[in-house]
C-alpha positions as CSV (number, residue, x, y, z in Angstrom):
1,X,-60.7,100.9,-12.1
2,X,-58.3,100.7,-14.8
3,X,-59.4,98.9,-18.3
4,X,-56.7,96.6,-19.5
5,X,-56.6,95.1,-22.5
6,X,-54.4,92.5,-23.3
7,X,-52.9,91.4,-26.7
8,X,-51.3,87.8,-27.1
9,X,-50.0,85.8,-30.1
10,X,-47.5,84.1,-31.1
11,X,-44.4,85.3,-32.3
12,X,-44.6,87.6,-35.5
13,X,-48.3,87.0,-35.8
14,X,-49.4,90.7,-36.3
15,X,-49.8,92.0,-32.1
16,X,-48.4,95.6,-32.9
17,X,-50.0,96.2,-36.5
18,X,-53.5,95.5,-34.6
19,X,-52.5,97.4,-31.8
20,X,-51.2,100.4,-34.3
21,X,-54.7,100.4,-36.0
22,X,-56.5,100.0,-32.7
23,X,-54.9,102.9,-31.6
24,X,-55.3,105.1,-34.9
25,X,-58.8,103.7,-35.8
26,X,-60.8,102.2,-32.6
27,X,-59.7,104.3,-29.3
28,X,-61.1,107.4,-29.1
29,X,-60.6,110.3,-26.8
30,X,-58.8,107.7,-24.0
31,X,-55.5,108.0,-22.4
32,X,-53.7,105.3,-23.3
33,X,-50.6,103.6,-22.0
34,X,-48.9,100.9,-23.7
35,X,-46.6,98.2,-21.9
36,X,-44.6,95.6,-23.9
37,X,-41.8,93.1,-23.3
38,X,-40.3,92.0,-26.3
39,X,-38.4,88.3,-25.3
40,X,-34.6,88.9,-26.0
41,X,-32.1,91.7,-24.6
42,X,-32.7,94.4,-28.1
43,X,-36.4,96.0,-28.4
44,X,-37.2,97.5,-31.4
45,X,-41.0,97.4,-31.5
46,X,-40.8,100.8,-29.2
47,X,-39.9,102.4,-32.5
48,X,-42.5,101.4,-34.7
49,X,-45.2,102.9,-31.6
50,X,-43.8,106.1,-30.9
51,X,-45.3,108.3,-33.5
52,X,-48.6,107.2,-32.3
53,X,-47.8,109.3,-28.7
54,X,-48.2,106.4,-26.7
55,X,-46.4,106.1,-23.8
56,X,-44.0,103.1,-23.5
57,X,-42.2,100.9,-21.6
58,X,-40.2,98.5,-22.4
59,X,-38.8,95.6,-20.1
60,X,-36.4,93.8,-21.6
61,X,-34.9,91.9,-18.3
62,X,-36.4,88.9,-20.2
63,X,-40.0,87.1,-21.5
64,X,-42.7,88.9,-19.1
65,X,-43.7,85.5,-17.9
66,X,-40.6,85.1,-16.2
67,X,-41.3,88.0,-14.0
68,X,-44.8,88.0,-13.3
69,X,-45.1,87.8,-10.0
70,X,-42.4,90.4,-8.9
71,X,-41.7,92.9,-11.9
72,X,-44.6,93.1,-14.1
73,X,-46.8,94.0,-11.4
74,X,-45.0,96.2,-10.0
75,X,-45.0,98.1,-13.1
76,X,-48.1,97.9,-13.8
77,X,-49.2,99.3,-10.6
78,X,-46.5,102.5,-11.4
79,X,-48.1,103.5,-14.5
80,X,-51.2,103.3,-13.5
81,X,-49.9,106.0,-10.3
82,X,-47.7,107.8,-12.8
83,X,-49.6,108.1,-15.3
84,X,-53.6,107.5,-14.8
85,X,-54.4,106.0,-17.9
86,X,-58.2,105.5,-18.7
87,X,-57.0,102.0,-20.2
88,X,-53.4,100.2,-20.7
89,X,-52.8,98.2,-23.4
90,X,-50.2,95.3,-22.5
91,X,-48.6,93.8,-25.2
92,X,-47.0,90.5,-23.3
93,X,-44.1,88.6,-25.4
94,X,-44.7,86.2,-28.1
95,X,-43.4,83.1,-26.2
96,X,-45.8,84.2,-22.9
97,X,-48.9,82.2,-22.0
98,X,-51.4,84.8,-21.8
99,X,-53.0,82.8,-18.7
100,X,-50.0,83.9,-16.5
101,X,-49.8,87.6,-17.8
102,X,-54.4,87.8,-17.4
103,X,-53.3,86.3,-13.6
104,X,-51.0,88.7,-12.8
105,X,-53.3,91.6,-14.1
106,X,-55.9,90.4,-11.3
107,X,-53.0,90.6,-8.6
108,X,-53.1,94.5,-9.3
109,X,-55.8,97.0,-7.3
110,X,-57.1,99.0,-9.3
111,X,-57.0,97.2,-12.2
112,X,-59.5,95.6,-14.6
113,X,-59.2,93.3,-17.4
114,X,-61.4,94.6,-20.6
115,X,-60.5,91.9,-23.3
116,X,-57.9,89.3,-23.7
117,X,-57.1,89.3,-27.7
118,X,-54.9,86.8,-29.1
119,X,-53.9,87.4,-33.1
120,X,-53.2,84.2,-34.5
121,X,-51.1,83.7,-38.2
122,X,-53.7,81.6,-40.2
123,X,-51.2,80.6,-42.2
124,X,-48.8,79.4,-39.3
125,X,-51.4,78.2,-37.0
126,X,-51.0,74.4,-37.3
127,X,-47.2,74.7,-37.1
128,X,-47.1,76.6,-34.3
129,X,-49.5,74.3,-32.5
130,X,-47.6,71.0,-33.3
131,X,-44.1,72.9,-32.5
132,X,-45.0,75.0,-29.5
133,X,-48.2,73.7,-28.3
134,X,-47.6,74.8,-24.8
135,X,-47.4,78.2,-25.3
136,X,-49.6,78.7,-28.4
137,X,-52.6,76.5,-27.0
138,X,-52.6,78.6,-24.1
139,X,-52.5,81.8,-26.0
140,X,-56.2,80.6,-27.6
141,X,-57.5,78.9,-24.6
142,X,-57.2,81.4,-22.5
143,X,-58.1,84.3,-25.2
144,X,-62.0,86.3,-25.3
145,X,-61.3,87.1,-29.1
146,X,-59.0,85.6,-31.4
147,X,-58.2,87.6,-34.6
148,X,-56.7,85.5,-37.3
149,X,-54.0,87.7,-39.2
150,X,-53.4,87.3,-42.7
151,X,-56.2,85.5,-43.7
152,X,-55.8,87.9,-46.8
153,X,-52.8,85.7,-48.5
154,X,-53.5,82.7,-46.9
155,X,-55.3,79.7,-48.6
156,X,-59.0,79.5,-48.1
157,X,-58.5,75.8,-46.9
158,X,-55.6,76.6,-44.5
159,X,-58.2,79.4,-42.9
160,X,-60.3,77.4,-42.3
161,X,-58.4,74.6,-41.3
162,X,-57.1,77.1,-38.4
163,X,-60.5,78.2,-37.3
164,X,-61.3,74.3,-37.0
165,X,-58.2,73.8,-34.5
166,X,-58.6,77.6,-32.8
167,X,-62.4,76.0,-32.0
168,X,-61.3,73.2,-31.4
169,X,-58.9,74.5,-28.3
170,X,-61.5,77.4,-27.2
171,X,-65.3,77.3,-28.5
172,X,-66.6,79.7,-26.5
173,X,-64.2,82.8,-27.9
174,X,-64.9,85.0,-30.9
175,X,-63.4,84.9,-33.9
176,X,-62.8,87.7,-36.3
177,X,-61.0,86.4,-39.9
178,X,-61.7,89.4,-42.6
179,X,-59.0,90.6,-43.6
180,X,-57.7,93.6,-41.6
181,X,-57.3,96.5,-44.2
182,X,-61.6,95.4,-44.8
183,X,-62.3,96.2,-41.3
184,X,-61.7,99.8,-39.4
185,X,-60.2,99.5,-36.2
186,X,-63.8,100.9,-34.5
187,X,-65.3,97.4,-35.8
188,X,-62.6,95.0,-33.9
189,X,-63.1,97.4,-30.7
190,X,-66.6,96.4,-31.1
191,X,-66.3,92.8,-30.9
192,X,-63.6,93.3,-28.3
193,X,-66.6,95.6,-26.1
194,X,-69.1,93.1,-27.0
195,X,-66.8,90.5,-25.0
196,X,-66.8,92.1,-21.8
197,X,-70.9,92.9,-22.0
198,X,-71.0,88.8,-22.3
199,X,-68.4,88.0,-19.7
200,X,-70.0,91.0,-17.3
201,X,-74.0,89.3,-18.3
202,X,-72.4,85.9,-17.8
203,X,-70.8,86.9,-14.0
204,X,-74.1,88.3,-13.3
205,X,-75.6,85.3,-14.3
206,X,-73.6,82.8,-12.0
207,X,-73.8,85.5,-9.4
208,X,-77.9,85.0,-9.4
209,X,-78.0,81.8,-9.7
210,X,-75.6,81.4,-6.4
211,X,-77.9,83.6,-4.5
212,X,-80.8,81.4,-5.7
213,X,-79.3,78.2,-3.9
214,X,-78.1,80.4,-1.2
215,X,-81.9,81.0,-0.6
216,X,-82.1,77.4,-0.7
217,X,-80.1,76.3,1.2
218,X,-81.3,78.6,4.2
219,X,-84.9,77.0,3.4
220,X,-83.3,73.8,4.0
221,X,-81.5,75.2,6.7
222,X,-84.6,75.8,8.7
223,X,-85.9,72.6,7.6
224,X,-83.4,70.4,9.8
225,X,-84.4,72.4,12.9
226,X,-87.5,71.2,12.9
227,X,-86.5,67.7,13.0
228,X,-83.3,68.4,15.6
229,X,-83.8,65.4,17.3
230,X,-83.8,63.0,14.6
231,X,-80.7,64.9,13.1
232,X,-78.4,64.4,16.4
233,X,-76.9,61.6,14.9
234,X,-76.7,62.7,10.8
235,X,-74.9,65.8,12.3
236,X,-72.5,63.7,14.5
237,X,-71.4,61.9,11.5
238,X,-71.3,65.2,9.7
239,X,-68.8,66.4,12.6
240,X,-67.0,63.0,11.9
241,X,-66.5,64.4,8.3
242,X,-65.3,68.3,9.4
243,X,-62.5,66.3,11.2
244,X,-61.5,64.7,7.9
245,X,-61.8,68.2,6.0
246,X,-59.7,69.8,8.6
247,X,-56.9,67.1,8.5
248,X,-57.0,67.2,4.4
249,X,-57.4,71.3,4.8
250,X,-54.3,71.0,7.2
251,X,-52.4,68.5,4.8
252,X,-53.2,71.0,1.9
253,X,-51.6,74.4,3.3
254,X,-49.0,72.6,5.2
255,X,-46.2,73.0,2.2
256,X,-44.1,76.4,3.4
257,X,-42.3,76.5,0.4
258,X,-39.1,78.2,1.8
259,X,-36.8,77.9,-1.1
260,X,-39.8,77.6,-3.9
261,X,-39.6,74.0,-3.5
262,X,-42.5,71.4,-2.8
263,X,-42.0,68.3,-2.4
264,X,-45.9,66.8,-2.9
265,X,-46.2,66.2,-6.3
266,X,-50.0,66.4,-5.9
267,X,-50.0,69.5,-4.6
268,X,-51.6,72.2,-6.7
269,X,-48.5,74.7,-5.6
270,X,-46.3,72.4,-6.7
271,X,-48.0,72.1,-10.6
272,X,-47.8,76.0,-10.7
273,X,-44.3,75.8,-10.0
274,X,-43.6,73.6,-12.5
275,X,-45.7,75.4,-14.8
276,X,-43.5,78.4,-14.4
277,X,-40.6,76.5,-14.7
278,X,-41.2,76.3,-18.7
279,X,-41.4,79.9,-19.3
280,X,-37.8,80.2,-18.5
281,X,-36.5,81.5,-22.2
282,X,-33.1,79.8,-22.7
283,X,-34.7,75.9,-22.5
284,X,-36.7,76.1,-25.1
285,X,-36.3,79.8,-27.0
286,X,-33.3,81.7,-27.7
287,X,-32.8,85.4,-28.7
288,X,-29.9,87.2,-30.4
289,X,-30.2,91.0,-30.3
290,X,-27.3,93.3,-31.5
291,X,-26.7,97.3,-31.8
292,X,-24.9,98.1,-35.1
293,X,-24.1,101.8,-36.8
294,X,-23.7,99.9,-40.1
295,X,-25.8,101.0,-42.7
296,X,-27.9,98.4,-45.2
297,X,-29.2,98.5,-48.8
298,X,-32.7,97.2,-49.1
299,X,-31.1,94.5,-51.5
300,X,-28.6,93.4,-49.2
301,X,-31.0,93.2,-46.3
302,X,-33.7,91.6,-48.0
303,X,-30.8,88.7,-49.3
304,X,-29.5,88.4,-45.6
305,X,-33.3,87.7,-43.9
306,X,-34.3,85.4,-47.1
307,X,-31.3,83.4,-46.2
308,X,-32.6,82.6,-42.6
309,X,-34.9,79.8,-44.1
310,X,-31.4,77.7,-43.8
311,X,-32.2,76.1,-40.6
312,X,-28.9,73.8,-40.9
313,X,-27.0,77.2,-40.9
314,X,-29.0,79.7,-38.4
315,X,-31.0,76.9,-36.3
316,X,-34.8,77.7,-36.3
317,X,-35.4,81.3,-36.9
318,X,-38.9,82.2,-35.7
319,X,-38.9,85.5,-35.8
320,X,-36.6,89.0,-37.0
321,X,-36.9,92.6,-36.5
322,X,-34.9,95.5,-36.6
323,X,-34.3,99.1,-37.7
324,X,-31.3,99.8,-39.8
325,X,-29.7,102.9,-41.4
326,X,-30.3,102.5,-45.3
327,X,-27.9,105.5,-45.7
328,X,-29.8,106.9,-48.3
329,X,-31.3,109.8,-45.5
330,X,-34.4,107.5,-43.8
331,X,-34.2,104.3,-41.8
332,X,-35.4,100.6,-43.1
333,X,-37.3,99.1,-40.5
334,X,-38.1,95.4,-41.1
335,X,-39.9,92.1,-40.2
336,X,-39.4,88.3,-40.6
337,X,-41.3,85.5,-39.8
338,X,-40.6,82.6,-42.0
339,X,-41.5,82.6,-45.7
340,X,-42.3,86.3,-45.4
341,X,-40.2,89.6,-45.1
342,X,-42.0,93.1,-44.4
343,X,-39.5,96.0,-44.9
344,X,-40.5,99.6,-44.9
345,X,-38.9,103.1,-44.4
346,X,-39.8,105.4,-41.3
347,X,-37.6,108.1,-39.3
348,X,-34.1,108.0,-37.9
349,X,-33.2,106.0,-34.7
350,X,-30.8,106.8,-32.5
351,X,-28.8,103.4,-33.5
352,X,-29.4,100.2,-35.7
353,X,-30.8,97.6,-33.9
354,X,-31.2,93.7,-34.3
355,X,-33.8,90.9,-32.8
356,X,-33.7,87.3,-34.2
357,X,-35.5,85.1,-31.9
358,X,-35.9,80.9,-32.5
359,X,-35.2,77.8,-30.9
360,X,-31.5,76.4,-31.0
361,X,-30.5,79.4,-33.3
362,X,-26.7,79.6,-34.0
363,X,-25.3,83.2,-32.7
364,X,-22.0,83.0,-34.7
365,X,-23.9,82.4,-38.0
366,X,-26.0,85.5,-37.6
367,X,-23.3,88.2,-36.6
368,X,-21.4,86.7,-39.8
369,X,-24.5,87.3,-41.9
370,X,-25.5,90.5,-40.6
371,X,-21.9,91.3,-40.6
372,X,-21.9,92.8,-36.9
């Protein structure tokens, strides 16, 4: 079996700088493979993970959720033949509900899931609940460990006003809220190993206590056969009953679902495909993504992502990332989320790159401030 860990969050919460210090600081002597789908047509994150000699692949045909059920698993199921990793890491989209990606992980032989990690922005946490609650309530519920990021700069009240809510949603997962640079990557893989020994004890747990009513039920079992005769007529009415199952059990699978339509509204088929229906990107998120050769000054690059705060002029910018040619001999690879900017200098890239992702975010407005 394959280990699988799974890293959720919402968009710009911190899912590749805990994977980068998971990777340098907490997996040790494992071959690793990394899958990621970044929402929007540009990746850049593939970048910022290379130097780490970590395999990757990027799919970039849309949000992962969208293609759970054909392309993800399919891919996930070729690098674990390609490549016979001792664990992947999967790296899902920041708009995916990490209940649909954890589902589709189970759909693959051979696979296992370790520990489903969501990083949440203490900061951001009660905004992105009120604003996106479908897809960041299902992030935490569905999550073993939750690692609040920048708990570090953010007020002690708003911490712990997000680990109220983050309980609040999911009280059985652990949280971890020290800030990262006081914890070594070994110390989070801990608490992510220390999940799966409670889910595995837990599983085990359930699993003994079915066998116990199993044995029950046998005793009981033998019971009725020594009254038979008085049971003729409890077990004809029990009959009478199978018949009703069977009719409800016929009723149930009877939706053939042809063209992926159902017309029961009650049916349990029908809710999941409704439930897919609001991963599709374009009704609720949008993504820009652009290839440039220009080259950037830090100044002028640090002016154009401070003005993306204008929500009248850009729409709602949720997130910005991209490499760019500073043309000073190293590349500026940078970060936005809003109210904070992360820039820093790595290696060259074969061409600048752009990702700007939000909700109703105006395209025209961002190739004029970017000048692309």
């Amino acid at each position: 079996m394959t280990k699988i860990d799974i890293f959720s969050g919402f968009l710009g919460a911190g899912k590749t700088t805990l994977i980068r210090k998971l990777i340098a600081e907490g997996y040790q002597n494992e071959k690793l493979v990394l899958i990621e789908n970044e929402f929007g047509e540009i990746a850049v994150d593939g970048a910022f993970l290379q130097d780490a000699g970590v395999q990757i692949t990027e799919m970039n045909s849309g949000c992962i959720c969208c293609t759970l059920v054909g392309d993800f698993t399919k891919a996930l199921a070729q690098v674990m033949n390609d490549y016979a990793p001792d664990r992947i890491l999967i790296e899902p989209s920041g708009v995916g509900k990490l209940s649909d990606v954890a589902h589709a992980v189970e759909r693959v032989e051979g696979a296992e899931i370790g520990t489903k990690v969501t990083v949440v922005d203490a900061g951001k946490c009660k905004m992105y609940a009120r604003n996106f609650g479908e897809f960041f309530n299902d992030q935490v519920a569905s999550a073993d460990l939750i690692v609040l990021s920048r708990t570090d700069s953010a007020a002690d009240a708003k911490t712990a006003a997000a680990v109220e809510l983050l309980k609040g949603i999911n009280a059985g997962a652990r949280l971890i809220t020290t800030p990262w640079d006081q914890l070594s990557g070994a110390q989070i893989l801990e608490q992510m190993e220390e999940n799966v020994l409670q889910r595995e004890l837990h599983e085990m747990e359930h699993e003994h206590r079915h066998h116990h009513h199993h044995d029950e039920d046998e005793e009981h079992e033998c019971c009725h056969h020594h009254h038979h005769d008085e049971d003729e007529e409890h077990e004809c009415c029990h009959h009478h009953h199978h018949d009703e199952d069977e009719e409800h059990e016929h009723h149930h699978h009877h939706h053939e679902h042809g063209d992926g339509e159902c017309d029961d509204p009650d049916c349990e088929c029908h809710h999941h495909h409704d439930h897919e229906h609001h991963h599709h990107a374009d009704e609720i998120f949008t993504s820009w993504g652009m290839e440039t050769p220009r080259k950037f000054s830090e100044e002028e690059l640090r002016a154009a992502l401070a003005a993306l705060q204008d929500e009248a002029r850009f729409g709602t910018v949720l997130r910005a990332k991209g490499l760019v040619d500073s043309g000073e001999g190293d590349w500026i690879y940078f970060d936005y989320v809003p109210g904070e900017v992360d820039i820093r200098r790595g290696g060259a890239a074969v061409t600048g790159r752009f990702c700007v992702i939000g909700s109703k975010i105006n395209e025209q407005a961002l190739k004029e401030l970017f000048q692309v």
